[in-house]
GUROPA-225999 format. One record per residue (C-alpha): x, y, z. Coordinates in nm, 3 decimals, padded with zeros to 5 digits. Layout:
N
R      east     north        up
R         X         Y         Z
...
This chain:
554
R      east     north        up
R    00.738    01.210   -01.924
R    00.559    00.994   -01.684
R    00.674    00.694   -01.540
R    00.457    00.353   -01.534
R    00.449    00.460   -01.119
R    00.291    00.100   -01.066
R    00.595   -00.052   -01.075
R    00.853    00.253   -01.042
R    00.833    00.351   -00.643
R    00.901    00.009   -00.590
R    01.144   -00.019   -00.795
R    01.357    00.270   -00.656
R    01.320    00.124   -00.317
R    01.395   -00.238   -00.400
R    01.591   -00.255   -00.683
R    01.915   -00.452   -00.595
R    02.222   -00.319   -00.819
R    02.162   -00.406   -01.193
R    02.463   -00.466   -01.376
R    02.420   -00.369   -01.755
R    02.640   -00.548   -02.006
R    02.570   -00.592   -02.403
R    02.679   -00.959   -02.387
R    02.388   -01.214   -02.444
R    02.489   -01.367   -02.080
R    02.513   -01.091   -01.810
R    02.589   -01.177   -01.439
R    02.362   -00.965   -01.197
R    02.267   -01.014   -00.817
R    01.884   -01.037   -00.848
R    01.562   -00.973   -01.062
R    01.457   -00.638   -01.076
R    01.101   -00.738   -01.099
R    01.053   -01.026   -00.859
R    00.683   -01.119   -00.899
R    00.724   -01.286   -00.547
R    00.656   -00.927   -00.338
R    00.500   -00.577   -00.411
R    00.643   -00.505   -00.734
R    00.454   -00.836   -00.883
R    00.126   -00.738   -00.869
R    00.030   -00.809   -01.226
R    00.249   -01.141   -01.276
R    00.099   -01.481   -01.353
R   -00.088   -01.648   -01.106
R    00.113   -01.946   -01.052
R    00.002   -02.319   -00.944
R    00.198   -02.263   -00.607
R    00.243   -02.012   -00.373
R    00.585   -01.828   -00.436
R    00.546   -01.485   -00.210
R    00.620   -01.404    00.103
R    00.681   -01.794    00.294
R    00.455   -01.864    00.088
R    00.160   -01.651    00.070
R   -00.093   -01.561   -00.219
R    00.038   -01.246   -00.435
R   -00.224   -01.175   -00.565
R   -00.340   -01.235   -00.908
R   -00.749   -01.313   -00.943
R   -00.781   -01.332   -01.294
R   -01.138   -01.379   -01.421
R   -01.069   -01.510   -01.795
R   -01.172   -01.568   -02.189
R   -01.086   -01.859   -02.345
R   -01.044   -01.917   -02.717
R   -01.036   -02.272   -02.869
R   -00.922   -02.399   -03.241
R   -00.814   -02.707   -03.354
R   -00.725   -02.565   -03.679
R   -00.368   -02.473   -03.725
R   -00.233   -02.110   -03.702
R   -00.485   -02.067   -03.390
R   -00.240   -02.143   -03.126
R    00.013   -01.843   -03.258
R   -00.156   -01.587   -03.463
R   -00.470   -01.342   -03.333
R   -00.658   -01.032   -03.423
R   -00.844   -00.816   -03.165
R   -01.055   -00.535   -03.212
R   -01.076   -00.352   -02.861
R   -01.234   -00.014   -02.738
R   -01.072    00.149   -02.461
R   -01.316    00.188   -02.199
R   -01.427    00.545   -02.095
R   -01.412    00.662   -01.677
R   -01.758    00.789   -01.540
R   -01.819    01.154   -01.521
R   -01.859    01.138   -01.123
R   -01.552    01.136   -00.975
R   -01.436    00.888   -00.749
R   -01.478    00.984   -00.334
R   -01.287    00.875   -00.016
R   -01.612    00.762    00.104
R   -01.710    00.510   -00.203
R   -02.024    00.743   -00.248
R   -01.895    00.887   -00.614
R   -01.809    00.731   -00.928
R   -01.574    00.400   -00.990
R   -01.277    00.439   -01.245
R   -01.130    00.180   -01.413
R   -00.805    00.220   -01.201
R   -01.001    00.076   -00.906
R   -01.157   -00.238   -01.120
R   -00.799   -00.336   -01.289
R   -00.516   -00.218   -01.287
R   -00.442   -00.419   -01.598
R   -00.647   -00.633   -01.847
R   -00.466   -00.837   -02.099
R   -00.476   -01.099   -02.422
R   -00.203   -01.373   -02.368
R   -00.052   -01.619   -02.538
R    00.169   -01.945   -02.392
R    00.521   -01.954   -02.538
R    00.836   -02.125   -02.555
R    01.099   -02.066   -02.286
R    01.342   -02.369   -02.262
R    01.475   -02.203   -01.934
R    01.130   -02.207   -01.747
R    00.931   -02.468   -01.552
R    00.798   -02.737   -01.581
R    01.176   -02.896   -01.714
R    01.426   -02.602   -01.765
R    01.762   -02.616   -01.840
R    01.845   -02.918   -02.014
R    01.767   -03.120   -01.734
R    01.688   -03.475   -01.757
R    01.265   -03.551   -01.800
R    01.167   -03.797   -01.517
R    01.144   -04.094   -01.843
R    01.434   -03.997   -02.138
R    01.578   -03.712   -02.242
R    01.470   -03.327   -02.190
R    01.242   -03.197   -02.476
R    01.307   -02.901   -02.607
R    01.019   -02.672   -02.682
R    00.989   -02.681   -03.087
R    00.742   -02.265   -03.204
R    00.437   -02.292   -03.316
R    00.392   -02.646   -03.263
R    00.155   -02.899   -03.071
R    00.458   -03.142   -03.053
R    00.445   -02.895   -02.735
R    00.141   -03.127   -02.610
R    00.230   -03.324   -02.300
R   -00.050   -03.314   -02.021
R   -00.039   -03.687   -01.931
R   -00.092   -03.781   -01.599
R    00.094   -04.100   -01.598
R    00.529   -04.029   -01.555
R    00.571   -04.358   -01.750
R    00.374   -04.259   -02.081
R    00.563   -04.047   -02.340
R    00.327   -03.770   -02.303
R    00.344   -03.728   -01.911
R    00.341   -03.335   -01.816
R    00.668   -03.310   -01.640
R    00.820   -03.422   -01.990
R    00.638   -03.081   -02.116
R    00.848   -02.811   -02.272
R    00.998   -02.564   -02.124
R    00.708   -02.297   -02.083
R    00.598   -01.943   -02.062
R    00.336   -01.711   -02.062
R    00.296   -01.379   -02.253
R    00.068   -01.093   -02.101
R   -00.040   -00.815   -02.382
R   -00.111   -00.587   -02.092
R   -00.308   -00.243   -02.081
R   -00.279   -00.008   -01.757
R   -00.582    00.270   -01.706
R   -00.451    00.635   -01.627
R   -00.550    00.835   -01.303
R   -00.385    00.699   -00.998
R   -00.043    00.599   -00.885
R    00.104    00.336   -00.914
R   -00.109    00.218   -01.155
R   -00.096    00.469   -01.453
R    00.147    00.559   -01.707
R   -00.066    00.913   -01.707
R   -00.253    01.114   -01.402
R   -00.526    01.243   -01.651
R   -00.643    01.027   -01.904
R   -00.418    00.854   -02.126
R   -00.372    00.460   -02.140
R   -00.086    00.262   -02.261
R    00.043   -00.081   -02.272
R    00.314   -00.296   -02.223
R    00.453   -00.623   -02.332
R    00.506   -00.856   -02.056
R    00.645   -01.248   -02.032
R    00.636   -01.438   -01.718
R    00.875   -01.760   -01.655
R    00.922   -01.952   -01.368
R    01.265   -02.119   -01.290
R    01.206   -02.423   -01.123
R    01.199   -02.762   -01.216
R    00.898   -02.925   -01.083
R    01.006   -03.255   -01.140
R    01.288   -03.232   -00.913
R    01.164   -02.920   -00.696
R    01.455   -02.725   -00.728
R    01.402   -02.375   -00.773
R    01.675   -02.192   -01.042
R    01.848   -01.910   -01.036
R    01.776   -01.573   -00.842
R    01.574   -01.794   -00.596
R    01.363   -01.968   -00.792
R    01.116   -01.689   -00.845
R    00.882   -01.602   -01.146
R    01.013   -01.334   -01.368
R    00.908   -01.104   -01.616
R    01.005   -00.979   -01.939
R    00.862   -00.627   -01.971
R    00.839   -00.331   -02.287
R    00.584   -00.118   -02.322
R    00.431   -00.035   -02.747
R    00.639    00.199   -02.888
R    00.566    00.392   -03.198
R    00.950    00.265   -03.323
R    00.895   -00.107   -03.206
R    01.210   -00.020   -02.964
R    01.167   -00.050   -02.636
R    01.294    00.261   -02.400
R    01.473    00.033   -02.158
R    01.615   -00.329   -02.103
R    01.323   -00.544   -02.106
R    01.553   -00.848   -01.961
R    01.464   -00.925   -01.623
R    01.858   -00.893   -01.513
R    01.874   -00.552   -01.669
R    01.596   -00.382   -01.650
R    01.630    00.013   -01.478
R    01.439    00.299   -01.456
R    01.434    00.361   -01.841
R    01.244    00.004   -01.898
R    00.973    00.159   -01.653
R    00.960    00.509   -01.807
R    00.725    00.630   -02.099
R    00.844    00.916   -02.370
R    00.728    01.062   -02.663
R    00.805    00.708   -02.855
R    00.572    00.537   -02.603
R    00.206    00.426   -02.769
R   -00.090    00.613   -02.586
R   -00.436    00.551   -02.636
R   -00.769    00.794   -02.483
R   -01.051    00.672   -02.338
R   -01.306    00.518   -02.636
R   -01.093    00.451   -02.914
R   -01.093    00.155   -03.118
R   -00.770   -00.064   -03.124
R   -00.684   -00.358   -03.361
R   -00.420   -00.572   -03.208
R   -00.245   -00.855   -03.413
R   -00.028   -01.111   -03.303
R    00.191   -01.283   -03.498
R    00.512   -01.490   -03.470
R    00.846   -01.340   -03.705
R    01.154   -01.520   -03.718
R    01.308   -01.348   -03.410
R    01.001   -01.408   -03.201
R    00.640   -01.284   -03.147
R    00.548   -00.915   -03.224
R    00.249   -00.722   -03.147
R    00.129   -00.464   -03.339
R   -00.126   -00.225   -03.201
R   -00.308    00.050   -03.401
R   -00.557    00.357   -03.310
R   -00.812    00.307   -03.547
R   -00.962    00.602   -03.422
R   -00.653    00.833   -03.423
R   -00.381    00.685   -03.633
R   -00.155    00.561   -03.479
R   -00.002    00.255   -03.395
R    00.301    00.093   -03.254
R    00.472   -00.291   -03.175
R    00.717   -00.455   -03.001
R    00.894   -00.767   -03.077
R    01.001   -01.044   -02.798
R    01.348   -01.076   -02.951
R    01.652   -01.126   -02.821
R    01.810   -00.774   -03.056
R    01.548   -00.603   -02.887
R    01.701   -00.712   -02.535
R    01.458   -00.989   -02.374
R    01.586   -01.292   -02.224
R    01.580   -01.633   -02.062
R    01.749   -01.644   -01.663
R    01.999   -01.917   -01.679
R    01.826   -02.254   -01.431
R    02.089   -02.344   -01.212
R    01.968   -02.454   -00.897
R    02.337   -02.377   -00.721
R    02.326   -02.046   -00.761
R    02.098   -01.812   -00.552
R    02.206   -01.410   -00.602
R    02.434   -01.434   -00.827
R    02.258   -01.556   -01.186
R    02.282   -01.467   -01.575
R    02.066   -01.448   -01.843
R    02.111   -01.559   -02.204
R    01.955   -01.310   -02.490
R    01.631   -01.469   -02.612
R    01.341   -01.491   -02.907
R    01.025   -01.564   -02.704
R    00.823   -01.751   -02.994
R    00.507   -01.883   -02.975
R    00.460   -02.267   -02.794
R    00.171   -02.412   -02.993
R    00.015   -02.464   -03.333
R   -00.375   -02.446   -03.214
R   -00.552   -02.351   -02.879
R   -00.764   -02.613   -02.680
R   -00.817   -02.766   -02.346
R   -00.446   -02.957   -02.450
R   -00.304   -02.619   -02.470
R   -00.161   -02.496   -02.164
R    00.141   -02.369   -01.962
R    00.178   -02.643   -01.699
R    00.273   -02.419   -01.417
R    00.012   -02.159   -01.419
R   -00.306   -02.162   -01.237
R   -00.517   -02.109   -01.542
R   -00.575   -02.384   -01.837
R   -00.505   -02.184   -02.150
R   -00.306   -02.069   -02.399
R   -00.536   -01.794   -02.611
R   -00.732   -01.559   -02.373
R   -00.874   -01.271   -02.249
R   -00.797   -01.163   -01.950
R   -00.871   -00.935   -01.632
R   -00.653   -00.846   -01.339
R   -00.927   -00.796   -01.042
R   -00.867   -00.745   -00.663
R   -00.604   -00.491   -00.625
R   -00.754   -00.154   -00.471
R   -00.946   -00.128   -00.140
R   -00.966    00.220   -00.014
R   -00.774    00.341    00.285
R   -00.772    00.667    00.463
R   -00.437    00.683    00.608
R   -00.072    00.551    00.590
R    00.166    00.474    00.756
R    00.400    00.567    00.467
R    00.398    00.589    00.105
R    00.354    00.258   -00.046
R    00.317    00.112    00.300
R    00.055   -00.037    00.500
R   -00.263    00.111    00.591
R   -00.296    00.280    00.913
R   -00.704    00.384    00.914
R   -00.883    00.205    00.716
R   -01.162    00.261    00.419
R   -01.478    00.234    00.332
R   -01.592   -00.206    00.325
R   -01.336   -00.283    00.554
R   -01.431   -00.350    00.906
R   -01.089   -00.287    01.052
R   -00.702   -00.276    00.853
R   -00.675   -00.599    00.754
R   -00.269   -00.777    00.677
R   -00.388   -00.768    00.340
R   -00.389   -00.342    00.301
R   -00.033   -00.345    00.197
R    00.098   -00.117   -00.101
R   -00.082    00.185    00.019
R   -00.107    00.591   -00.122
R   -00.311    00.845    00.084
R   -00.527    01.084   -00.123
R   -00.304    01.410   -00.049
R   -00.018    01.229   -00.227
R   -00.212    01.139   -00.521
R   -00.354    01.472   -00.548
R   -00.026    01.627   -00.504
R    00.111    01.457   -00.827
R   -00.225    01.522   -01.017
R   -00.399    01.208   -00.989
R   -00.735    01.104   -00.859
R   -00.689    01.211   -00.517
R   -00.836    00.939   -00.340
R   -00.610    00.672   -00.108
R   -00.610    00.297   -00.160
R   -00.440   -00.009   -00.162
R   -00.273   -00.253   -00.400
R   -00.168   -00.503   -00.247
R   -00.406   -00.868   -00.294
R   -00.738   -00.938   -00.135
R   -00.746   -01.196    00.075
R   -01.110   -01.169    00.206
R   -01.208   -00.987   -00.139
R   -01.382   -00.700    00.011
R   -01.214   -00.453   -00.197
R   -01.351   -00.216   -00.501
R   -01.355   -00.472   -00.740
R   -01.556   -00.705   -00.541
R   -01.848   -00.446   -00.510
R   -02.203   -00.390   -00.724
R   -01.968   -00.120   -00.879
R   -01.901   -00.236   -01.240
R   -02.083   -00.112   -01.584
R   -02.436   -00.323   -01.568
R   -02.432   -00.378   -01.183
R   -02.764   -00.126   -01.208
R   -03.067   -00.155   -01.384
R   -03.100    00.213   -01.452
R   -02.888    00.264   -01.727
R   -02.874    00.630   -01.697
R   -02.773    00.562   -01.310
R   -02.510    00.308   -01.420
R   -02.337    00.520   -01.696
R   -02.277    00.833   -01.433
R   -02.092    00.673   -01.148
R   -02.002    00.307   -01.289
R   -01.701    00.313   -01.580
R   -01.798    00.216   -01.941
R   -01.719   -00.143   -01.993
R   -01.391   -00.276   -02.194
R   -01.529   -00.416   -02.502
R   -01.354   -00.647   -02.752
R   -01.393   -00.894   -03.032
R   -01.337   -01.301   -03.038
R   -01.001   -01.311   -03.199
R   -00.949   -01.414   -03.563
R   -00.657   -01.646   -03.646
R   -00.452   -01.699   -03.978
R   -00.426   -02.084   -04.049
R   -00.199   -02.257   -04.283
R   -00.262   -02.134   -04.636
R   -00.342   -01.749   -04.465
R   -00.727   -01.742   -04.439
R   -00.883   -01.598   -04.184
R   -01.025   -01.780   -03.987
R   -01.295   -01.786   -03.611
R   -01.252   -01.998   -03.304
R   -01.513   -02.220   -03.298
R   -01.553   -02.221   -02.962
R   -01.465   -02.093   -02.619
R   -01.450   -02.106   -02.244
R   -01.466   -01.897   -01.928
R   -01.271   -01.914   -01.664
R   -01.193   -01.807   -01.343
R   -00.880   -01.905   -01.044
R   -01.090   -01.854   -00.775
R   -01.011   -02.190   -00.627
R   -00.683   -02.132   -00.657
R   -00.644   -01.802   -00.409
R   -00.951   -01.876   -00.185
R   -00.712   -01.987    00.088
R   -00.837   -01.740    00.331
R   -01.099   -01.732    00.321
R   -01.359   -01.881    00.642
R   -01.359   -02.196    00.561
R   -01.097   -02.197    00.327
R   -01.148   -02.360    00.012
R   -00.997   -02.747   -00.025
R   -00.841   -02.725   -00.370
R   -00.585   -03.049   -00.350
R   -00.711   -03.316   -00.496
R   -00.384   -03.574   -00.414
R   -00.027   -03.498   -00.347
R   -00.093   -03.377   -00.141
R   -00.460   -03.438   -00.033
R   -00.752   -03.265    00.160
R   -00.987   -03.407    00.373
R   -01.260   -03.266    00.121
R   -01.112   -03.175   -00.223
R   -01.376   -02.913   -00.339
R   -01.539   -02.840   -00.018
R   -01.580   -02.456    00.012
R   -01.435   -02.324   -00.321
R   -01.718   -02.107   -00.445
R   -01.782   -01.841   -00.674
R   -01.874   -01.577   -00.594
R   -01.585   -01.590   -00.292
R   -01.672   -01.544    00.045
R   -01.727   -01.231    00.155
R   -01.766   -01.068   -00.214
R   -02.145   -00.889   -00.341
R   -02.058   -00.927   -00.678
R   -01.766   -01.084   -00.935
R   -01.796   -00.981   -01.265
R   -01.813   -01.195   -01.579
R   -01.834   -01.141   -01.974
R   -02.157   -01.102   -02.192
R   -02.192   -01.008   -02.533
R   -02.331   -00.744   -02.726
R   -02.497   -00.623   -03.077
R   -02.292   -00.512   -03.282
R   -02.333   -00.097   -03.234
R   -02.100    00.186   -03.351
R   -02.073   -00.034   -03.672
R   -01.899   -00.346   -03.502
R   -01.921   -00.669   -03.530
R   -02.057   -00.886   -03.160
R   -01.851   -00.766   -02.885
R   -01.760   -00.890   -02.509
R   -01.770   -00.710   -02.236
R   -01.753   -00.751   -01.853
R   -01.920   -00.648   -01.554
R   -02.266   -00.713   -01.484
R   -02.596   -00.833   -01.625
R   -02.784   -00.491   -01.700
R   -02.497   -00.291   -01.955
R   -02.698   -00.201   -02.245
R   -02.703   -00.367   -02.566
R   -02.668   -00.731   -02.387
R   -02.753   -00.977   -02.607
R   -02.644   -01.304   -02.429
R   -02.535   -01.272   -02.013
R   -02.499   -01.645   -01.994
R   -02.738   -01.741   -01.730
R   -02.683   -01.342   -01.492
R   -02.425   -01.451   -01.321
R   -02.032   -01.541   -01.259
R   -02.187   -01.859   -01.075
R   -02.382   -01.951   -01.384
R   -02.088   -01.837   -01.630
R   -01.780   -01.991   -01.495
R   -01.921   -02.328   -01.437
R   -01.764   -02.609   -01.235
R   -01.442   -02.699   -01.043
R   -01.191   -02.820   -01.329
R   -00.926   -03.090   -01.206
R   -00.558   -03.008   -01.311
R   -00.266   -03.235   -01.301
R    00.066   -03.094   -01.207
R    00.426   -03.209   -01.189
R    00.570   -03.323   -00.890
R    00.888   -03.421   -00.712
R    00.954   -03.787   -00.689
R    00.809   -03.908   -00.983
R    00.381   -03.859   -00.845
R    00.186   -03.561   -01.014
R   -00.009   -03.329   -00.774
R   -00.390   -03.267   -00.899
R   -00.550   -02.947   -00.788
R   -00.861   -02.746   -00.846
R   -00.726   -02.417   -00.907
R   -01.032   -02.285   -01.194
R   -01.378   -02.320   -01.263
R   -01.426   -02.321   -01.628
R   -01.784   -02.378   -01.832
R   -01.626   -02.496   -02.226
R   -01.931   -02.417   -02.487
R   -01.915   -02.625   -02.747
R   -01.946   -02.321   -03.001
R   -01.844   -01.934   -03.027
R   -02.097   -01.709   -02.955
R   -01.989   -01.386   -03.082
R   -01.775   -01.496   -03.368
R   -01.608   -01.198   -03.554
R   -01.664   -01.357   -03.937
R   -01.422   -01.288   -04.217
């Protein structure tokens, strides 16, 4: 069977010795998947630099926002999502043929923030800067602290314990994206925490790094390997005939829903039957890393139910140390593939570069050439994964569905888009119920730091000359960054949103043409901070309409 190969060659290379135990607290010397380097591509974008002394990893995530203040909106959710379909013009080392959906994402996701008493912004049991620590209390907006004053009761750094949850779905034909080299797509559960208590700025155990929970659907709700980030091996990372696989075009419905041992997601194939879960529960094998801020490779983990952290889904909703605002969303993972003609080694750094780039820039790291991909039967083009610093990668191109006006044009070398429904929520006495409204969103501020002139996101603690000067979308150096519209509802469904550009037929609504026009303005977040003084920052843009567009109706 194949393996998810986005993660795996990394894994072989940097995995530091797991040690597996079946107690619920397991001594190891490191995380397995340390979002900090390579192997993090698709982790959270967080509201500080963890990678390499510091540096961006990598994580532009243009975004959906659902908002509810009815109860049961913050924890429950119903998708209906078609798998998007790959052009029938293959993909060239020259950028002249088609664009798959490899190149665009290598993952899309709906998330979800949830509890995690071991994560930032106040792990551990620690003391709160004011009173005692809170634990975080599922599926409840007790959860609500985004104060910016440390001497009110509601002051951020008093704020939960927090994580995020990624419902995350990988497109097949090129390693190390794919968990197939033809056509296949599958999907994974995935949790990120951060251990580090922002109050104090002491970073927990294994380093302080963000970690992820990981286990992909499974037709037995099992998952193949440890998902615990202490644990996890080669089996976590490999699919099998239990592993849930979907083909290009058919229609998924995807329900979330919180059980007593923690969230599970259920995901069927309308269109061929079948259908799979996984549940975030500590019999299943995810867990919480210990904080301790004394210990650095030696660390544990305590077996865990990841439940949902609130009761609705609104601007109040958020995890505090994430880039992004929200707790229910859409999401896309953009800027990970720029093409490259030669390496220096397998999963390396590019030695000749590719088409758009003017020379090999320090950001054409996580490279394949094209006679390795081909080798293993994938699309045998090279590229590069690593992030985009001056986004003139694939994904920053006039490449995406409706980036054309000919739709016959579009449709041969551009992929079909992902389409999928506003979600529909269960509230207290089980109806079903819409989101009322919604915003889009976008953490462009946030990894524009390279950009020439880089944009000024800190607002205070600490403070640029010019908070806002030069953080614009679309980014420097970038044609085109795509953005959601909705459509009729063809095929027999309901309204449907879909990304890329302007011209994919059906539109009904593109929101003013444009990510400029869509995402709206710089939005001011408050952060805690060591020493008792929040940091703000203007990590998003984010446009909030004051009603849904493309409800789904009961």
């Amino acid at each position: 069977m194949r393996k998810l190969a986005w993660f795996l060659l990394w894994f072989v290379l940097l995995l530091v010795g797991c040690v597996a135990s079946a107690q619920s607290t397991s001594p190891s010397r490191k995380n397995a998947f340390d979002c900090s380097d390579q192997s993090g591509v698709l982790c959270t974008e967080v509201y500080d630099s963890i990678g390499y002394g510091g540096a961006y990893t990598g994580h532009d995530e243009p975004s959906l926002l659902f908002y509810s203040d009815v109860s049961g909106s913050g924890n429950t959710g119903v998708y209906f999502l078609r798998v998007p379909k790959d052009p029938p013009t293959q993909p060239n080392q020259g950028g002249t043929g088609g664009t798959f959906n490899f190149q665009l994402h290598p993952a899309f996701w709906v998330g979800m923030a949830m509890c995690d008493d071991q994560s930032a912004p106040n792990p551990g049991g620690s003391p709160a800067p004011v009173g005692a620590n809170i634990p975080c209390t599922a599926d409840s907006d007790d959860n609500i602290y985004d104060g910016s004053n440390p001497a009110k009761a509601r002051y951020i750094g008093k704020h939960p314990g927090a994580a995020f949850m990624e419902m995350q779905f990988y497109p097949p034909g090129w390693f190390p994206i794919s968990c197939d080299n033809t056509n296949r797509w599958c999907s994974a559960l995935n949790i990120d925490s951060l251990s580090v208590n922002m109050n104090t700025g002491n970073n927990g155990a294994c380093g302080g790094v963000e970690y992820v929970n990981f286990a992909f659907i499974t037709k037995s709700g099992v998952p193949g390997g440890p998902p615990s980030p202490l644990l996890q091996n080669g089996d976590t990372f490999t699919t099998t005939a239990d592993t849930l696989f979907y083909n290009p075009g058919d229609l998924l419905r995807i329900v979330l829903q919180d059980t007593r041992h923690g969230l599970k997601i259920t995901i069927t194939d309308l269109t061929t039957g079948d259908s799979g879960s996984m549940t975030a529960s500590s019999a299943n094998g995810f867990a919480a890393l210990n904080f301790d801020p004394n210990v650095n490779d030696d660390c544990a983990q305590t077996l865990y139910d990841f439940h949902p952290m609130y009761a609705t889904s609104s601007e109040h909703t958020r995890v505090p140390w994430a880039a992004h605002s929200y707790n229910i969303a859409f999401s896309d993972e953009i800027g990970h593939f720029e093409y490259c003609d030669a390496v220096s080694a397998e999963g390396g750094p590019c030695t000749t570069h590719g088409i758009n780039d003017p020379s090999t820039d320090v950001d054409d790291q996580g490279c394949f050439d094209a006679n390795f991909e081909a080798s293993f039967g994938y699309i045998g083009i090279g590229g590069c994964l690593g992030e985009d610093d001056d986004f003139d990668g694939v994904p920053y191109q006039l490449v995406w569905p409706g980036t054309f006006t000919n739709p016959k044009q579009d449709r041969l070398v551009h992929a079909q888009p992902v389409k999928f429904t506003s979600p529909l929520f269960k509230d207290r006495e089980g109806e079903t119920r819409d989101y009322s409204r919604i915003a889009f969103e976008t953490d462009l501020p946030r990894i524009e730091f390279a950009t020439n002139p880089p944009c000024q996101r800190h607002i205070s603690n600490p403070a640029d000359a010019n908070p806002g000067q030069d953080c614009v979308n679309p980014p420097p150096g970038a044609p085109f960054y795509p953005f959601f519209t909705t459509r009729g509802g063809d095929e027999g469904e309901n309204c449907m949103w879909q990304e890329g550009g302007a011209n994919i037929p059906g539109t009904i609504n593109s929101f003013g043409g444009s990510s400029t026009t869509e995402f709206g303005s710089l939005l001011p977040l408050v952060y805690p901070a060591a020493g008792g003084v929040p940091t703000f920052r203007f990590n998003d843009f984010r446009q909030v309409l004051k009603r849904n567009p493309c409800p789904r109706g009961n």
